[in-house]
N, C-alpha and C positions, 0 to 999 in steps of 0.2 A: 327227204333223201331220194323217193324213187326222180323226181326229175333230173336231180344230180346224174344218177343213175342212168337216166338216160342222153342226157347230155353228153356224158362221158361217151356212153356206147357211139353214137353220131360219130362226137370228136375223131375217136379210134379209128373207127370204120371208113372216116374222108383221108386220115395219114397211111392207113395201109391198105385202101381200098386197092388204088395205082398199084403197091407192090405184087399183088394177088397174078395179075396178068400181065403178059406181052404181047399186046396181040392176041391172038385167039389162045396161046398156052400160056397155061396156068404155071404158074411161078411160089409152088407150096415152101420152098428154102428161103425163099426173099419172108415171105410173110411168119414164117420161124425166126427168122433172125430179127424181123419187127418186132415180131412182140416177146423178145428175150430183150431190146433196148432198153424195150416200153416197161417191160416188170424191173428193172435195174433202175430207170428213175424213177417207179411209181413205192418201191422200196424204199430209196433215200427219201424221197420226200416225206414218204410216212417217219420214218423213225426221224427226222428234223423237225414232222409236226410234236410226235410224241413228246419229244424233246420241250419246245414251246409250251406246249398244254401243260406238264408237269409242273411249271410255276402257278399255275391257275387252278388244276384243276385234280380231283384226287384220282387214285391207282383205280379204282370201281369206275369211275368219267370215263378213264380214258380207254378201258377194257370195252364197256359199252360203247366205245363210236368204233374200236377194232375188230366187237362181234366176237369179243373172247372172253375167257375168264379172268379174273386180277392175277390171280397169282401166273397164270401165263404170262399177261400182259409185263407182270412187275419181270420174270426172271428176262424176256425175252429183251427190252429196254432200258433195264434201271441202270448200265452199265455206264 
């Protein structure tokens, strides 16, 4: 996972690098509004993986790859 992890961080860092600045001023509203997109799809896509795993894989699986408890996991997804 940590290269995941850091792959991801790069990834991030190269699509809202740009947004950070304009020229010499810092542009802190652009890179808010990045990464409020970035958590909106990285949201969906988790609870579409969750979705996915649930045929395969059980409520303690999937708790364990979202770094939560089952019973969280189950109230927060089983919907």
């Amino acid at each position: 996972m940590q290269r995941l992890d850091v792959a991801l961080n790069d990834a991030v860092g190269t699509l809202i690098g740009p947004a950070r600045y304009e020229g010499d001023e810092a542009r802190p509203l652009a890179v808010v509004h990045a990464a409020t997109l970035l958590k909106s799809m990285a949201d969906t896509w988790q609870a579409e993986a969750v979705q996915a795993a649930r045929t395969d894989y059980s409520w303690e699986g999937i708790a364990g790859a979202l770094g939560t408890s089952k019973q969280s996991a189950h109230e927060r997804f089983s919907r």
